[in-house]
N, C-alpha and C positions, 0 to 999 in steps of 0.2 A: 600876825604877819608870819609867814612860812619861809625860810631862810631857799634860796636857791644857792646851791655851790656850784661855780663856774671855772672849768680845768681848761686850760690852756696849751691847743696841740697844733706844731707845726705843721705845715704842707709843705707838697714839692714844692711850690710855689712860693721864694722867699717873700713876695710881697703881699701875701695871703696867708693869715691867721685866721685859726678855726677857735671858739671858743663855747665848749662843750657844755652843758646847762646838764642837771643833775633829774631833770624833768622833765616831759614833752614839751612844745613850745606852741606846734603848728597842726596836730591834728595826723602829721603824715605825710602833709602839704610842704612843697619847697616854693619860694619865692624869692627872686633875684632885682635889683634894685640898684636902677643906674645914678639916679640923684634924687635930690629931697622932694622932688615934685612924683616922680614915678612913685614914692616909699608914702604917698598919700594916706593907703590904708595901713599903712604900720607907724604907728607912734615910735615906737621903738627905732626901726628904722633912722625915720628923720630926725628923733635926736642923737642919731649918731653921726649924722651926713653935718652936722653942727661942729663934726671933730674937722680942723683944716685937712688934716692929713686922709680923712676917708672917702675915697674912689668910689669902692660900690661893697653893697651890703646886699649876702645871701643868707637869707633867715630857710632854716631847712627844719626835721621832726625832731630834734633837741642837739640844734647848735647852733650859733652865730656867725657866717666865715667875713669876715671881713679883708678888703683887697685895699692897701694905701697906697697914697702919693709917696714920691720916693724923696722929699722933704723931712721924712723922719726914718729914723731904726724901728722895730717894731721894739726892739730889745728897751728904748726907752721910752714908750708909750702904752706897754702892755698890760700892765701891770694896771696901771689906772683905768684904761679902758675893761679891763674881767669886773674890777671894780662897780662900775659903771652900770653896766650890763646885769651885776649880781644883785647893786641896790635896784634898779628896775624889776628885775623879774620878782624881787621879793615882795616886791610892795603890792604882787597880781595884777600890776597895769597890763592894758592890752596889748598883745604881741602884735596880732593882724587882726581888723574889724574883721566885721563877719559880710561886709560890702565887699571884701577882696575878692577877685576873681579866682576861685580855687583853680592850676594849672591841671591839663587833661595829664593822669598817669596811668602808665602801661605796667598792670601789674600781673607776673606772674608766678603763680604757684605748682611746683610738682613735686610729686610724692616720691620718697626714698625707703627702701627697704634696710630695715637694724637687723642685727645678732638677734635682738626679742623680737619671735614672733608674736608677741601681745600688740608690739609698738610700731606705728611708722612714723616718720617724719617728712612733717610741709615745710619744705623751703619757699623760702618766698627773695623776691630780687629788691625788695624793702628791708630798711631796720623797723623790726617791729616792737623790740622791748630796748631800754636802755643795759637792765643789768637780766641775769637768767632768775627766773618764778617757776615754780609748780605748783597745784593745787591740786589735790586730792578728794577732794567734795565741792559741790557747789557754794556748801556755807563758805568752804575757805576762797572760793573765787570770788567773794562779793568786791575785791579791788580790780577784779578787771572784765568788762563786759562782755569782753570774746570769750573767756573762759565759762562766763555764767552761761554765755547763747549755747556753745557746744557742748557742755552738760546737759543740755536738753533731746538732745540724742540720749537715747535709753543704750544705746553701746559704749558710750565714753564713761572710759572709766578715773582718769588720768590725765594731767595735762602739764606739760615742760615746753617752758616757753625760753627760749635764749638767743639774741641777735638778730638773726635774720628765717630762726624756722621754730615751729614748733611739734613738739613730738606727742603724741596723743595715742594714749594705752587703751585698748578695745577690752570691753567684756567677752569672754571666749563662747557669747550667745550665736555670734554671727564671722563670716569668715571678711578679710579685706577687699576680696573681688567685690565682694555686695555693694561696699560703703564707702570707697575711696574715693570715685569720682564725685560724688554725692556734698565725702568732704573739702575734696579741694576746687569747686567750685563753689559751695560756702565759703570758702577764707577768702575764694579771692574776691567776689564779689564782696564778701563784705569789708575787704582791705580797700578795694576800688572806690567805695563809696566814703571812705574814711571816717568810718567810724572809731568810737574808742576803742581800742586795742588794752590801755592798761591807765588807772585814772593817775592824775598828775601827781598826788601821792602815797602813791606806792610804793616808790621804792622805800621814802620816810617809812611807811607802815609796815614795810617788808625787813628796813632797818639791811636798805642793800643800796644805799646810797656807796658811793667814791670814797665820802668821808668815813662812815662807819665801818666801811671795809678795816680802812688803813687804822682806824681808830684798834679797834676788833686785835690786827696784827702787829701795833707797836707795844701791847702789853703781853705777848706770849713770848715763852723763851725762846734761845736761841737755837734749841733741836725742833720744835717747832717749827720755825719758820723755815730753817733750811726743808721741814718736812713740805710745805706747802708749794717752797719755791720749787720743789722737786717736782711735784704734785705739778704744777704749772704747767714746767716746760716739758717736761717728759710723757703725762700720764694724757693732761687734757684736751690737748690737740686733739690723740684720737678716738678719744671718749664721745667729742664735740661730734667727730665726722658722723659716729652712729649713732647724735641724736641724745647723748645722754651726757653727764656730767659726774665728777667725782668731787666730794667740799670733804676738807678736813674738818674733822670734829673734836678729835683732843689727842693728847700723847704723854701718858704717865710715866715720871721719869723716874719710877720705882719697877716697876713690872718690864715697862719698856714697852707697852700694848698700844697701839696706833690706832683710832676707829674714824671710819671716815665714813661720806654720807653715801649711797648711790643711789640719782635721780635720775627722770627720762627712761631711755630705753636700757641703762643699766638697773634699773630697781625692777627686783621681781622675775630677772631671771637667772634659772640656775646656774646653768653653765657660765655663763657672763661675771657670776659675783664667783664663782673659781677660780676662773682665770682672771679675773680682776686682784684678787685678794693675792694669788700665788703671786698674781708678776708686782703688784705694788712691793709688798713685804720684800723678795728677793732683790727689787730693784734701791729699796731703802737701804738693805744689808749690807750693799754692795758699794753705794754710793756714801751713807753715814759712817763704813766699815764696823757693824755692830751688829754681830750676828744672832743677837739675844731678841731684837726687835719682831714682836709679831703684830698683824694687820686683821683689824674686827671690822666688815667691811658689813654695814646696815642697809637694809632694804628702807628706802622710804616707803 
């Protein structure tokens, strides 16, 4: 039995709870579910419509939103319902038969140009991973099928996947004009068709679940963490915008040597891990006030 962890996140909507599954659920597919007759193909579904208090049940690509009667608080029903929701999915019962009527989706893909010119990035107007992946060879793609399918391109060299785009490093064989449109009507068509994107577990095998994250961060020290939380809010936003990512990797509190990972369109180019390295470190010095701290920034 494969454990599912289930995070629990408000909406605007105080009568509407979202409850985030640690896995895909639906393929990609969303499905909206007004009472236990419409929720026919979802098991899950109608034993939820079983709760007095549940309205209507939106099963979406890895979350459950649920909208109640206003007969209860969610504050004192929530708790049991994650519950609920967590021993179901663990057990691999059916989310939606495979009789459900998939909804028609409008999916679109365009390309964005990064700092590296090795790398562009496909946004897409879908979540396509839950947490960010890269893979580097096909052997290491074997958890997720789009990664394997686009290695079959003899130019892909590279693959960063996070949220809603993914960033794909080219062999310097061939130029972008070639191959762009080529690839972003493979994603979307093969996003359209809903296929797998990333297998359900993964992030377990990736060991990039929610839990292991937090697991990962309650046992590093406290310069540490302030490094990452730093790393968060200041570094990664605009890392994300061009397509790449920055992960702390350690901080010796002997030397004072920081090294962190750079994936995406930050690994592999020069200028980028310069000015990556200079402005981390000075922004650490500035903010830890410890002017002794340097920054070892690795190319994946």
């Amino acid at each position: 039995m494969s454990q599912t962890k289930i995070s629990i996140i408000p909406t605007s909507n105080e009568a509407i709870l979202k409850f985030e599954a640690d896995r895909f659920l639906t393929n990609h597919n969303s499905f909206e579910f007004n009472n236990i007759e419409e929720a026919k193909h979802s098991p899950l579904a109608q034993q939820l419509f079983y709760l007095p208090f549940v309205k209507k049940v939106y099963i979406a690509s890895n979350f459950i939103a649920i909208e109640r009667y206003n007969i209860v608080e969610w504050t004192d029903v929530q708790d049991e319902v994650a519950t609920q929701i967590e021993d179901y999915l663990s057990k691999n019962e059916i989310v939606i038969t495979k009789d459900a009527i998939k909804p028609k989706t409008s999916v679109t893909v365009y390309a964005e140009s990064t700092p590296n010119p090795s790398v562009l990035k496909f946004v897409c107007n879908k979540v396509l991973v839950p947490n960010l992946c890269e893979f580097t060879s096909i052997e290491e793609a074997k958890l997720s099928p789009l990664a394997t399918a686009l290695f079959q391109f003899p130019f892909v060299k590279n693959i960063f996947m996070d949220k809603n785009f993914i960033s794909i490093t080219k062999f310097d064989i061939i130029e972008w004009e070639e191959i762009t449109l080529q690839l972003r009507e493979f994603l979307k068509s093969y996003i359209e068709e809903g296929q797998t994107i990333l297998n359900d577990d993964a992030p377990k095998q990736l060991n990039k679940t929610e839990e292991a994250i937090e697991q990962k961060f309650k046992i590093l020290d406290d310069t540490s963490k302030n490094i990452i939380n730093i790393l968060e809010e200041h570094i990664k936003p605009a890392v994300e915008s061009d397509g790449g990512n920055i992960e702390f990797k350690s901080y010796d509190v002997n030397s004072k040597k920081v090294e962190v990972l750079l994936q995406g369109a930050c690994s592999g180019c020069p200028s980028s891990t310069f000015t990556l390295k200079n402005g981390i470190e000075n922004l650490l010095k500035e903010m830890l006030n410890d002017s002794a701290i340097t920054v070892n920034a690795i190319n994946n």
